[in-house]
Structures are given as structure tokens and as C-alpha cells.
N, C-alpha and C positions, 0 to 999 in steps of 0.2 A: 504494500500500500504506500502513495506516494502521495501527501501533500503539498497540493502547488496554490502559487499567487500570481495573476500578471503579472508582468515585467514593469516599473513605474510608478512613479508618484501617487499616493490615494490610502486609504486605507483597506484594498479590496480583502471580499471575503474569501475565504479560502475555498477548494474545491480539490475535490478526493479523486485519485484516482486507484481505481483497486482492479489489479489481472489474476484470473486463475482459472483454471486447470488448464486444456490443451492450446490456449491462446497464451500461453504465459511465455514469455521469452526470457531468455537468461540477461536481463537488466543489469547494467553499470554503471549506476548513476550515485552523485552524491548532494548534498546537501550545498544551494549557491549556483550549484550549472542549472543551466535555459532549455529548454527543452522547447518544442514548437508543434503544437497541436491546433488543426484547423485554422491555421495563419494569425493565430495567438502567442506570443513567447511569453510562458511560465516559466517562473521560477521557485525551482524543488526550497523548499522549506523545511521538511520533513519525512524520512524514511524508514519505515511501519515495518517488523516483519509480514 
């Protein structure tokens, strides 16, 4: 489970992303890096087992 924010000034709310079972990809991600979903750039906040 991955907790993301826009990228940007604001106080946005957060938005969860959670993958499992055979969509699940081996993720490398940490805590600060941008990630780009639907021509949005999130930025990871937080990482869930």
C-alpha cells in the first residue's frame, strides 16, 4: 500500500493506492520519489506493507 499526494503547493488530501494479488508487480519505490498516474505527478508519502 502506497500513500500518495500531488506534487505542489496546497494542503491536498491524500489518496491510497493498494495492488494485490496477480496484478501486483515487484514495486521499488520509496518514500519522496514522483510517480505519474493518469498525467498526475504524486508524490509517495508513505509505504504500507
Amino acid at each position: 500500500m502506497v500513500i500518495l499526494k500531488p506534487k505542489g503547493k496546497g494542503n491536498w488530501k491524500t489518496s491510497t493506492l493498494h495492488i494485490e494479488g496477480a496484478h501486483q508487480l515487484p514495486l521499488l519505490v520509496a518514500v519522496g520519489q514522483t510517480i505519474t498516474i493518469g498525467g498526475v505527478v504524486f508524490r509517495i508519502c508513505e509505504v504500507k506493507p
